[in-house]
PyMOL CGO cylinders between C-alpha atoms (Angstrom):
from pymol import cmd
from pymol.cgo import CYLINDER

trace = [
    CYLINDER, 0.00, 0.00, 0.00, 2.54, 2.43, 0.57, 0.3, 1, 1, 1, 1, 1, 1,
    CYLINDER, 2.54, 2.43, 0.57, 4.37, 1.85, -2.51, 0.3, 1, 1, 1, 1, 1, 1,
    CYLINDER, 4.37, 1.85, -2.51, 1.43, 2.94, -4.76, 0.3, 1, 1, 1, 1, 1, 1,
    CYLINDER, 1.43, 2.94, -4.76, 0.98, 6.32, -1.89, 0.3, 1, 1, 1, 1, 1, 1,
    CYLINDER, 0.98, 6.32, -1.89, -1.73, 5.27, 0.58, 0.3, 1, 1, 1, 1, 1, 1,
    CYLINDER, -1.73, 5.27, 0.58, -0.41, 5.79, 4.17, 0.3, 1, 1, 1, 1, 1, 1,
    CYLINDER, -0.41, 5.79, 4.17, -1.14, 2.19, 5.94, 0.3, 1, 1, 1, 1, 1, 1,
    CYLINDER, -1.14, 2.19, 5.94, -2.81, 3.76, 8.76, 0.3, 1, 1, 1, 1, 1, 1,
    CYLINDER, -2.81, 3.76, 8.76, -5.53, 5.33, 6.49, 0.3, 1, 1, 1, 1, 1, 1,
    CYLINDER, -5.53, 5.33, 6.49, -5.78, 2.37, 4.11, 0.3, 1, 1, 1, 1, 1, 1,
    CYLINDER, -5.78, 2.37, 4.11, -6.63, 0.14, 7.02, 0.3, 1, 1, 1, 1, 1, 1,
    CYLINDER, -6.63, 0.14, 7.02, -8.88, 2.42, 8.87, 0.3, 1, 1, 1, 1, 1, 1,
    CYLINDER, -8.88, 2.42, 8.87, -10.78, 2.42, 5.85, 0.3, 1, 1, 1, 1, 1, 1,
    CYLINDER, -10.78, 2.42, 5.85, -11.07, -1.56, 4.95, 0.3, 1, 1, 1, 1, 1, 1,
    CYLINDER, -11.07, -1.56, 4.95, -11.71, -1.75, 8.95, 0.3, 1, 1, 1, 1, 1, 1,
    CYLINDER, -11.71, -1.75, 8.95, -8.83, -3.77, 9.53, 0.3, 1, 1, 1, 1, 1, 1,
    CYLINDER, -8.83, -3.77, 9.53, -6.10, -3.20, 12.12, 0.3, 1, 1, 1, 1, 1, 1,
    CYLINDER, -6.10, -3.20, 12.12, -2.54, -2.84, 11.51, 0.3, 1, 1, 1, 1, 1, 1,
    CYLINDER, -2.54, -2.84, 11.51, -1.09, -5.51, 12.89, 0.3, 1, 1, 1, 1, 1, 1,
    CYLINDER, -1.09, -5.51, 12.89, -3.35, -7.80, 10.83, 0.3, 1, 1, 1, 1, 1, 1,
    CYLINDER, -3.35, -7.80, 10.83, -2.23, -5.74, 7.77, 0.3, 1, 1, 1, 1, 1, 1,
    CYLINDER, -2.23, -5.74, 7.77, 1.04, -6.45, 8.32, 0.3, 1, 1, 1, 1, 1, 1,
    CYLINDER, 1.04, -6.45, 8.32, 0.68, -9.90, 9.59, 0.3, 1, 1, 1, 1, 1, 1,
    CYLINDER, 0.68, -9.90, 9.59, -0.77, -10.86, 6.35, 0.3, 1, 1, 1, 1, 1, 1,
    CYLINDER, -0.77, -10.86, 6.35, 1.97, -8.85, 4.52, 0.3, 1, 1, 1, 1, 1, 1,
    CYLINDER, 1.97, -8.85, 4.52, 4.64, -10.68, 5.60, 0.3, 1, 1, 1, 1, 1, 1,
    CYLINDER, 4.64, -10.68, 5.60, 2.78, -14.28, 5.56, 0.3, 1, 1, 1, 1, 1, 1,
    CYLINDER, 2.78, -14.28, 5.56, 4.57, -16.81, 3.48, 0.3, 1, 1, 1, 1, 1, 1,
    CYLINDER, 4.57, -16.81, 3.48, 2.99, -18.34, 0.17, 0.3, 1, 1, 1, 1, 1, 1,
    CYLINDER, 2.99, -18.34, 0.17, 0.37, -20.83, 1.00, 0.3, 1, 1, 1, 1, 1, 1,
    CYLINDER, 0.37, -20.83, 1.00, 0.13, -24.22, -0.13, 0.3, 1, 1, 1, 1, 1, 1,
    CYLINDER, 0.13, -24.22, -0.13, -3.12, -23.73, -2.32, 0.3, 1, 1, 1, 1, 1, 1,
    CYLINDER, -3.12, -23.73, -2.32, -1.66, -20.28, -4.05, 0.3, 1, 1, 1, 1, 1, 1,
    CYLINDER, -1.66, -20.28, -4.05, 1.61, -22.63, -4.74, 0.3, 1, 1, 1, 1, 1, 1,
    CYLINDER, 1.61, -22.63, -4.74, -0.36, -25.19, -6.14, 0.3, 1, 1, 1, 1, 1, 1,
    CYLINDER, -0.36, -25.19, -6.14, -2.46, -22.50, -8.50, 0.3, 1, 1, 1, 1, 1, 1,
    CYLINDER, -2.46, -22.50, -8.50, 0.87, -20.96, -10.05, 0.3, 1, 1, 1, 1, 1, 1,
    CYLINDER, 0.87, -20.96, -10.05, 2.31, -24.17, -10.66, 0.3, 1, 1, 1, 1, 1, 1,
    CYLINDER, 2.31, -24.17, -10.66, -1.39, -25.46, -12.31, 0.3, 1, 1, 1, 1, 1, 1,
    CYLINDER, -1.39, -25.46, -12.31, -1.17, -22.23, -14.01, 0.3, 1, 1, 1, 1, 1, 1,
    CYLINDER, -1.17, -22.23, -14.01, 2.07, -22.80, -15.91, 0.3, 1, 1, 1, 1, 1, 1,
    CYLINDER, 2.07, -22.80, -15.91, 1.11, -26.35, -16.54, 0.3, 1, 1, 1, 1, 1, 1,
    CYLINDER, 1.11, -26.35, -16.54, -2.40, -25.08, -18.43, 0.3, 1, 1, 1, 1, 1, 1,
    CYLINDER, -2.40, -25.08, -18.43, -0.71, -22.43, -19.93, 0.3, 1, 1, 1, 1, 1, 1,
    CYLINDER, -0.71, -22.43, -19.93, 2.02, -25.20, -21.19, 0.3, 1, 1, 1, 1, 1, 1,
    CYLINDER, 2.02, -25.20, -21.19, -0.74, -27.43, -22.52, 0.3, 1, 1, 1, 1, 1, 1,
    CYLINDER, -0.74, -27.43, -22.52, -2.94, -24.45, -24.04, 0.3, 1, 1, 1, 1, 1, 1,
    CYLINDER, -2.94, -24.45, -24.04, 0.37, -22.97, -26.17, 0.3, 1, 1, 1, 1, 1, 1,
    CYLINDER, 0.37, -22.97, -26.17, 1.30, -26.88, -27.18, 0.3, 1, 1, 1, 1, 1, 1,
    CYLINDER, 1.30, -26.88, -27.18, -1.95, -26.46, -28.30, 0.3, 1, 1, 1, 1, 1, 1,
    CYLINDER, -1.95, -26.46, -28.30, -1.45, -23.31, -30.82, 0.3, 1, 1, 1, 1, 1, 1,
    CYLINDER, -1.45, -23.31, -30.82, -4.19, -21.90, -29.01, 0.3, 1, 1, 1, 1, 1, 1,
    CYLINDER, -4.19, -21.90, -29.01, -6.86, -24.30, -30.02, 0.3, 1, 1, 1, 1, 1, 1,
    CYLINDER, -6.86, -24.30, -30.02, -7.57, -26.13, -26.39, 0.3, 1, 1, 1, 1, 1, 1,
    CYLINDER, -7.57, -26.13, -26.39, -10.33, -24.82, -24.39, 0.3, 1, 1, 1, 1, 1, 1,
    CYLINDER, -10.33, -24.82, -24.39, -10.85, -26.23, -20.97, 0.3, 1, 1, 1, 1, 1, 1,
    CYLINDER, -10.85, -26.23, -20.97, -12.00, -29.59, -21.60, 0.3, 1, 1, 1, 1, 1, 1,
    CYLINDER, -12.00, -29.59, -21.60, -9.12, -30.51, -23.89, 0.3, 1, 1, 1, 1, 1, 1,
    CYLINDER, -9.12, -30.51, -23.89, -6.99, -28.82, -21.71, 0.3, 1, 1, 1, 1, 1, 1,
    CYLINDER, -6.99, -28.82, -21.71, -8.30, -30.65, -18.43, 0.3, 1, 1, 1, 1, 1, 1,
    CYLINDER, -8.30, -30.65, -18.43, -7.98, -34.14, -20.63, 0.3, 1, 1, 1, 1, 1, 1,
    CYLINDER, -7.98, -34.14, -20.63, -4.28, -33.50, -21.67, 0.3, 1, 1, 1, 1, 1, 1,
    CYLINDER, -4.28, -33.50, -21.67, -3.41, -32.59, -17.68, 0.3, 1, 1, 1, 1, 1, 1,
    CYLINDER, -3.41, -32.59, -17.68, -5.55, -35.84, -16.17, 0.3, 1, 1, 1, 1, 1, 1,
    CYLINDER, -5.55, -35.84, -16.17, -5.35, -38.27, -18.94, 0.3, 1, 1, 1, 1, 1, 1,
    CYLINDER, -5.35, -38.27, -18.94, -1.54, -37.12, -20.90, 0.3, 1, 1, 1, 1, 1, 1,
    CYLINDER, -1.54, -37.12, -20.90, 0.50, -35.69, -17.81, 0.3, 1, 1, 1, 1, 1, 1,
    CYLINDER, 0.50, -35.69, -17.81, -1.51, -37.84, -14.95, 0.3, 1, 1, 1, 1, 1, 1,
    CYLINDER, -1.51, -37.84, -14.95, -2.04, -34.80, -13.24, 0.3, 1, 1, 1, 1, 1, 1,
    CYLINDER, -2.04, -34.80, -13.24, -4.94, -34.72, -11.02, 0.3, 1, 1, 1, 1, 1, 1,
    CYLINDER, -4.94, -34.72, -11.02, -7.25, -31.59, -11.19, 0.3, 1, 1, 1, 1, 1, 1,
    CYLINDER, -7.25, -31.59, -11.19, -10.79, -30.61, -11.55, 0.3, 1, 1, 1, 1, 1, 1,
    CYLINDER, -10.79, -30.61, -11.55, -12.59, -28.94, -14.58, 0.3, 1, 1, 1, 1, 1, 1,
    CYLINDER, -12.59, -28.94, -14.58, -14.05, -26.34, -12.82, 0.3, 1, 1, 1, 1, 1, 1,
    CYLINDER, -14.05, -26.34, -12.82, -10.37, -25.83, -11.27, 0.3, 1, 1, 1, 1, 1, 1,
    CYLINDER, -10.37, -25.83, -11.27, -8.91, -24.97, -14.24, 0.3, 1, 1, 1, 1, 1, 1,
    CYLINDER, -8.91, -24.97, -14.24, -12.20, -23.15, -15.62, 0.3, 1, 1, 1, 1, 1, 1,
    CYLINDER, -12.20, -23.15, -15.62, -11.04, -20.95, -12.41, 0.3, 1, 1, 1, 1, 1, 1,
    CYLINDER, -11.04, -20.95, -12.41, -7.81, -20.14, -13.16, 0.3, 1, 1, 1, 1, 1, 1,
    CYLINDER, -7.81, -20.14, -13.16, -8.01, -19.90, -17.31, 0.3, 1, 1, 1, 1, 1, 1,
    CYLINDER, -8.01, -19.90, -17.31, -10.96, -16.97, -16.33, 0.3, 1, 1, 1, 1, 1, 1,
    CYLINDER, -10.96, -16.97, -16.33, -8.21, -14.18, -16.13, 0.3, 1, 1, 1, 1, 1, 1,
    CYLINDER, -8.21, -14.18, -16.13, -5.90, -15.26, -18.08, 0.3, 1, 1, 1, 1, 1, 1,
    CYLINDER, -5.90, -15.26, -18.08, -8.47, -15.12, -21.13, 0.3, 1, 1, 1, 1, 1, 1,
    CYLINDER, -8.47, -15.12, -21.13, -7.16, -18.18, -22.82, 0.3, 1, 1, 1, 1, 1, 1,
    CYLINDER, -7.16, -18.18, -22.82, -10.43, -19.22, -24.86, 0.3, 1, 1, 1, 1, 1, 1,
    CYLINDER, -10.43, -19.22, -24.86, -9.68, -22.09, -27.12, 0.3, 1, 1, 1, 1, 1, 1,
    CYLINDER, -9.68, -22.09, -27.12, -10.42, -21.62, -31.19, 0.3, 1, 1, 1, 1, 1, 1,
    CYLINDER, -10.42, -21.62, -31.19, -14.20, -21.29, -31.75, 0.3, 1, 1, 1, 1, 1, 1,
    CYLINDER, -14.20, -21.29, -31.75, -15.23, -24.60, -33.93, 0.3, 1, 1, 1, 1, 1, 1,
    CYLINDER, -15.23, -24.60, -33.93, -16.11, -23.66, -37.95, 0.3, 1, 1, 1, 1, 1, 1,
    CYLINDER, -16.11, -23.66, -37.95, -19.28, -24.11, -38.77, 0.3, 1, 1, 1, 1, 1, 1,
    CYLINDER, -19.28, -24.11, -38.77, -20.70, -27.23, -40.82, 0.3, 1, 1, 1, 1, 1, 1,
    CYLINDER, -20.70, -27.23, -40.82, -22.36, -26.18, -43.73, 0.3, 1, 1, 1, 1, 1, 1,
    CYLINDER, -22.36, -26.18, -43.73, -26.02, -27.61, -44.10, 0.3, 1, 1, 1, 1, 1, 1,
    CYLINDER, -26.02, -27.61, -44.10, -27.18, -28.87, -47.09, 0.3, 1, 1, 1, 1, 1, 1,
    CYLINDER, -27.18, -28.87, -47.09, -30.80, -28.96, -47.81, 0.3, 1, 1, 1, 1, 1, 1,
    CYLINDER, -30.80, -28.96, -47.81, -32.05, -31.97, -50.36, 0.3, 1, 1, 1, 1, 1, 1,
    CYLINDER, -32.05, -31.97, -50.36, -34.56, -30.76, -52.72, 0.3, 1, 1, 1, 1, 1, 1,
    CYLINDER, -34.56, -30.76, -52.72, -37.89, -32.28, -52.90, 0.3, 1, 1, 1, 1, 1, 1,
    CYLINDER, -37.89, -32.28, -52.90, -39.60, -32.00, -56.63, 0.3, 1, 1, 1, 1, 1, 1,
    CYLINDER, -39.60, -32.00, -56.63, -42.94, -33.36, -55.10, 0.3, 1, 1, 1, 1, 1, 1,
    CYLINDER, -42.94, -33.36, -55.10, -42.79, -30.38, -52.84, 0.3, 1, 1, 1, 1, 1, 1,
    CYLINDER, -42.79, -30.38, -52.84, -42.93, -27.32, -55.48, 0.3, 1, 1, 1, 1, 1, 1,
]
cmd.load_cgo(trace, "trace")
């Protein structure tokens, strides 16, 4: 907070916390889930690149459980692809052909 200008004191007195628990939280070490995330992160990101782009989460959650034996939810990476905004390639559409009738003119 105080390297982007906000005094601590005022920051905190305005999210209602207290210092101590500002700085307490500040100086906390990584936790186990947020090492996980970054190190799922890089793996999706691996997988969606390989890809060329094209993977979207499903492909992307088959590669990591089924190709790297990784185990990991959908939704879980649905959660952390949101902000990275790695959408895989849209499908083309399939043309549809219509058979003509000559009974039906």
């Amino acid at each position: 907070m105080a390297s982007e200008g906000l005094p601590v004191q005022a920051a905190c007195r305005l999210l209602e916390v207290s210092e101590s628990g500002y700085y307490d939280w500040h100086t906390r070490p990584p936790s186990q889930r947020s090492i996980r995330h970054a190190w799922l992160l890089d793996q999706i990101r691996a997988v969606h690149a390989a890809s060329r782009g094209t993977y979207g989460c499903g492909r992307v959650h088959a590669e990591l459980t089924l190709g790297l034996g990784i185990t990991v939810g959908y939704n879980q990476i649905e959660l952390l692809k949101a902000p990275c905004r790695d959408q895989g390639a849209a499908r083309q559409p399939t043309p549809k052909t219509q058979t003509q009738d000559p009974d039906r003119r």
